[in-house]
C-alpha positions in Angstrom: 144.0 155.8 77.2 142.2 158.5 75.6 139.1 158.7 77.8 141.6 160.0 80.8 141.1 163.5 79.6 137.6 163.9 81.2 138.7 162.4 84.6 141.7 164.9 85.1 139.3 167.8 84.6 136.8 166.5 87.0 139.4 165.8 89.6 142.7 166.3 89.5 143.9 168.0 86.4 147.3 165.8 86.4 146.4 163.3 83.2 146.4 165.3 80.2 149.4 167.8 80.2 153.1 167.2 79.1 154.4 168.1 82.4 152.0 167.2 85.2 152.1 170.1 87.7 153.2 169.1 91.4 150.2 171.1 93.0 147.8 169.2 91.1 149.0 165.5 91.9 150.5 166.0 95.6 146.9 165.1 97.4 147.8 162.9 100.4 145.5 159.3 100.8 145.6 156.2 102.7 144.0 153.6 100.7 144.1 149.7 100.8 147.1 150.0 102.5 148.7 152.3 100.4 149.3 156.0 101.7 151.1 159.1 100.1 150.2 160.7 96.9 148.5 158.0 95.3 146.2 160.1 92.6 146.9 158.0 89.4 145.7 157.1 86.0 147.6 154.3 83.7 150.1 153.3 86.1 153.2 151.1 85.3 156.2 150.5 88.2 159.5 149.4 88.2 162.6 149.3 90.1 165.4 150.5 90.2 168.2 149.7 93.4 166.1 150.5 96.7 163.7 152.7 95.1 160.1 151.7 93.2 158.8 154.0 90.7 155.3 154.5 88.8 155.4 156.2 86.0 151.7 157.2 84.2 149.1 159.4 82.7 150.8 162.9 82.1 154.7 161.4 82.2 153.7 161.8 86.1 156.4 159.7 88.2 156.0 158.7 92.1 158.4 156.9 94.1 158.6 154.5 97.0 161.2 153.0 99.2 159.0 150.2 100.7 155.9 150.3 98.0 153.7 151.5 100.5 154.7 155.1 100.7 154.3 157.0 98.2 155.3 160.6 96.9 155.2 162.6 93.8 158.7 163.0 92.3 158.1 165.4 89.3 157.3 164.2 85.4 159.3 162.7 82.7 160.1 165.6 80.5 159.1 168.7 82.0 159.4 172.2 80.4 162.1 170.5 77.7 158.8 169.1 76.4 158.8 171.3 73.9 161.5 170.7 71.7 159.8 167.6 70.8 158.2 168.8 67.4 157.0 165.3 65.7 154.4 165.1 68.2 152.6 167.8 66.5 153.0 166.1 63.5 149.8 164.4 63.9 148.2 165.8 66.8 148.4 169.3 66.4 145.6 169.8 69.2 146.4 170.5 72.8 148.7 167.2 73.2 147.8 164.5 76.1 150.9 162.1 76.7 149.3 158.9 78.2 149.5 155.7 79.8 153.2 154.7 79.5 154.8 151.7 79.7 158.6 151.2 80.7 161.4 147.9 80.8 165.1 147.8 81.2 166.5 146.3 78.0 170.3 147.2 76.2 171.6 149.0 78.9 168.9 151.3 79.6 165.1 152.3 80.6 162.7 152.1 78.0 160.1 154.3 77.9 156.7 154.2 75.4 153.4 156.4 76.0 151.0 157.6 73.7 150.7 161.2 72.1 147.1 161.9 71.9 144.4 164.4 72.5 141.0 164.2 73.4 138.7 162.6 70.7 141.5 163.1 68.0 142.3 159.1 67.1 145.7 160.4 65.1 147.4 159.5 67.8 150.9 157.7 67.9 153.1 155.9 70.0 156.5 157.6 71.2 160.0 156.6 73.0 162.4 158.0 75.4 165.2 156.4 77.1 167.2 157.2 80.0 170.5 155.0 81.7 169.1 155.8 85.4 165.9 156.4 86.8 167.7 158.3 90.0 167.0 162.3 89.8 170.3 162.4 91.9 172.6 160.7 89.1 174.3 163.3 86.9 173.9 160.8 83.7 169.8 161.4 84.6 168.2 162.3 81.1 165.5 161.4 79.1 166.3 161.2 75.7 163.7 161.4 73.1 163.9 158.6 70.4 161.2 160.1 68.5 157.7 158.3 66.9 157.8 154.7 67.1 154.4 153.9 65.6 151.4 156.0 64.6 148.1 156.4 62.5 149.6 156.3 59.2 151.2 152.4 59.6 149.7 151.3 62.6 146.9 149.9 61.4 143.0 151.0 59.9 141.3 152.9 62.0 143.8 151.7 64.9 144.3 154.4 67.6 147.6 153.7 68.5 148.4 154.4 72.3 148.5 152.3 75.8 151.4 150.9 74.4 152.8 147.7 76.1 156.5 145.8 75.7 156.8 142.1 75.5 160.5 140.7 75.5 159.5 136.9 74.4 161.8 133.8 76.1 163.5 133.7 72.8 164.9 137.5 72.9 161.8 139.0 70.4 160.2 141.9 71.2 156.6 143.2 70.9 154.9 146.2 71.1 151.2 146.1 72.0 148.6 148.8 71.4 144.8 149.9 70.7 141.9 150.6 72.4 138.1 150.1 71.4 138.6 152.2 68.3 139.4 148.9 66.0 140.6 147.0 68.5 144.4 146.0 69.7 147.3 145.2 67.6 150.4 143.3 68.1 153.8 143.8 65.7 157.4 143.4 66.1 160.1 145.5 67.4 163.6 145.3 66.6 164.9 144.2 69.9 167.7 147.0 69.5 166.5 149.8 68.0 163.3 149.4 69.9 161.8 150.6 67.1 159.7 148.7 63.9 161.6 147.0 62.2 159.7 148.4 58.4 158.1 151.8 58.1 155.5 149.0 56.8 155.1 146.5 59.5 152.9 143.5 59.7 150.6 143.7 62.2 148.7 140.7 64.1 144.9 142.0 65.4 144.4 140.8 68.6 140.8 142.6 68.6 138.8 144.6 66.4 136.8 146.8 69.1 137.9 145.5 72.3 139.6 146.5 75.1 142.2 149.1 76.0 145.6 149.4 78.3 146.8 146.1 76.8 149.0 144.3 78.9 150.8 140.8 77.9 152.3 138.6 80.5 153.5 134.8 80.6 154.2 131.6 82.9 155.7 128.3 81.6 152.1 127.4 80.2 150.4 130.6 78.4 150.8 134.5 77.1 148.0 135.8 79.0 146.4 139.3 77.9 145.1 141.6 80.1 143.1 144.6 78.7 140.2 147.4 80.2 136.7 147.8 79.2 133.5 149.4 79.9 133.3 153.2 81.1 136.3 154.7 82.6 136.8 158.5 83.7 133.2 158.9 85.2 134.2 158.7 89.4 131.9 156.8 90.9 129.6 155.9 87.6 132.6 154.4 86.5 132.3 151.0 85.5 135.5 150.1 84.4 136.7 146.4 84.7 140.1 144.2 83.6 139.3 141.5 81.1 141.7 138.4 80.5 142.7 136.4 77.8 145.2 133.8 77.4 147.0 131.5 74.3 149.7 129.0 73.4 151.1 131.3 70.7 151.9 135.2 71.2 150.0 136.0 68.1 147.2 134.4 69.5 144.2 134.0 69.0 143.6 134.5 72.5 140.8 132.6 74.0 138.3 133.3 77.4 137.7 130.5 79.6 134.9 129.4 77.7 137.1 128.8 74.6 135.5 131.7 72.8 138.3 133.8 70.8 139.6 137.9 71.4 139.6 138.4 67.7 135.6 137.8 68.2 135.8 140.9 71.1 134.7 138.0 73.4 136.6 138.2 76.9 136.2 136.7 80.8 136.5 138.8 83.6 139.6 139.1 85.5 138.8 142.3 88.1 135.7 144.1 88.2 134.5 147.1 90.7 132.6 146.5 93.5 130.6 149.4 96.1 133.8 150.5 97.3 135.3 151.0 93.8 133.0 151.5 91.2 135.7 151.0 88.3 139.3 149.4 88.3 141.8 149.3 85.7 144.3 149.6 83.2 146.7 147.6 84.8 150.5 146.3 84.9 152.6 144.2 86.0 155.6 143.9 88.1 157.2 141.2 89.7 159.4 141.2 92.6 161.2 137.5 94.0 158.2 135.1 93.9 155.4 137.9 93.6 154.2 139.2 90.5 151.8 142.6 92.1 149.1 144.0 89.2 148.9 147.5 89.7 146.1 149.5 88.3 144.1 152.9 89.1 140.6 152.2 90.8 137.8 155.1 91.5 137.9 155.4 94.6 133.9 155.9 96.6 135.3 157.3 99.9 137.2 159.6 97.8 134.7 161.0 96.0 135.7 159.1 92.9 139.5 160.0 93.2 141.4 157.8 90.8 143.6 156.0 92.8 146.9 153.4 92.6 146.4 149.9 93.9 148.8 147.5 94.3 148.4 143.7 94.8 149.5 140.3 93.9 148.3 137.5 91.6 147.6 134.7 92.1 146.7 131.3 89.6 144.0 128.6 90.2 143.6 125.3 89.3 142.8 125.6 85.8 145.8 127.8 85.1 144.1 131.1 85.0 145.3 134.0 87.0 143.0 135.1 89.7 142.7 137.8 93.0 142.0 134.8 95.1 144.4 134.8 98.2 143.4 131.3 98.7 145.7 130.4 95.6 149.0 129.9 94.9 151.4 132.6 93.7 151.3 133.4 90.1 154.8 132.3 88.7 156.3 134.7 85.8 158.0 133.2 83.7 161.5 135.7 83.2 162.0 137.1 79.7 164.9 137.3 77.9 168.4 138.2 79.4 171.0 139.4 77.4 173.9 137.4 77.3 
């Protein structure tokens, strides 16, 4: 997300680089049950044979072996970074590479983050893929697939980053993207490619100013959209918060539990801070045997602010709508697409 910039220069200095540097993101913290090096903006996770990884702000990657121990393990591309010359294209400010979002689909890891600087909105979205996530492997290598979407097709006024992948049931896949700056935007990808399917693609608007860090999910009953809003970056006069969504149809529109519409920027809370963390979001999702966890970056008041990963699971009331309620039962995911 674009506002990120301010927080790493206030604290840790790891968000808005190409490489995040190891001395800046190796602070040690023990925090709702968490411990390691848990300094984090934008954070996604995934796994990959005994290991889970986060990938996030700054192409920053931590490991775990349990997902409660947690290390720094280096960034995505590192000093190669600078081959990549079609980020420039747009940006040609000091780059940011942001909030990233990553799946396992034909064979390999998907990776999609935004190229961006700060206050520059000709931002676009970008690809890398990679057939292992182990440093060890000797096939380990992020290869750059180039631009997938940016400001000249991605929509009016659209600043196209926090991307997020949806592989539908039916084998379709999605990109979503956005932030407050016109709102989010749905369109989709060829599901091999991983790329648009038209240099011009039609695009479905979720929102026209809200939210940001988009995230789409599903059970057997609804899509459910999970996006950030309010002040993020600040420490503790933070006031971020998770909003929530939820349709019939992917396209939408998707509706809060009052019945009142995204398109209209209207929204229910899902998570908002409290006294011990002022501001909590951009979140994910991963699922693991029954649980499906939402991980997101808090700031953190004992920590003077510190932007911090939080893991957790979800759980769904009554009514159908996903909640932090322990008293609940598990939220059940539905699987996406598996190829045959």
């Amino acid at each position: 997300m674009k506002l990120i910039f301010h927080i790493g220069i206030l604290f840790f200095g790891i968000v808005i680089s190409v490489d995040a540097q190891p001395s800046q993101a190796t602070k040690t913290f023990e925090n709702n049950g968490l411990k390691g090096q848990l300094a984090v903006h934008d954070p996604v996770m995934i796994k990959q044979g005994d290991t889970y990884y986060v990938f996030s702000t700054g192409m920053a990657i931590k490991t775990s072996k349990d997902r409660i121990n947690w290390m720094y393990s280096g960034s995505v591309f590192g000093k190669d970074s600078i081959k990549f010359d079609w980020w420039k294209n747009d940006i040609p400010d000091k780059i940011g590479l942001w909030a990233p979002d990553i799946h396992y689909s034909n064979g390999k890891y998907n990776l999609y983050y935004s190229v961006s600087a700060w206050m520059n909105f000709n931002s676009s979205i970008g690809y890398a893929t990679n057939t292992t996530l182990d440093f060890n492997d000797p096939n380990y290598k992020w290869i750059d697939e180039g631009q997938v979407i940016g400001v000249k097709n991605g929509g009016e006024g659209v600043n196209c980053i926090d991307p997020n992948i949806f592989i539908d049931s039916d084998g379709k896949k999605y990109l979503l993207y956005g932030s407050y700056r016109a709102g989010l935007r749905l369109v989709e990808l060829d599901y091999k490619t991983g790329k648009l399917k038209t240099d011009k693609p039609e695009l479905t608007t979720i929102t026209t100013a809200l939210g940001e860090g988009a995230f789409l999910i599903k059970n057997a009953d609804y899509y459910y959209i999970f996006a950030s809003r309010g002040r993020c970056c600040a420490g503790n006069n933070s006031t971020y918060q998770i909003v929530i969504g939820r349709s019939k149809n992917i396209k939408g529109p998707y509706l809060t539990k009052e019945g009142e519409s995204w398109v209209d920027n209207k929204y229910t809370v899902f998570l908002a801070g409290d006294s011990t963390e002022p501001g909590r979001g951009h979140n994910g999702f991963f699922t693991e045997h029954d649980t499906t966890f939402i991980v997101y970056h808090a700031y953190t008041r004992r920590f003077n602010g510190a932007s911090l990963l939080n893991i957790k699971p979800m759980y769904v009331d009554e009514a159908g709508w996903p909640t932090m309620d322990t008293t609940k039962t598990l939220f059940k995911r539905e699987e996406s697409f598996q190829e045959k």
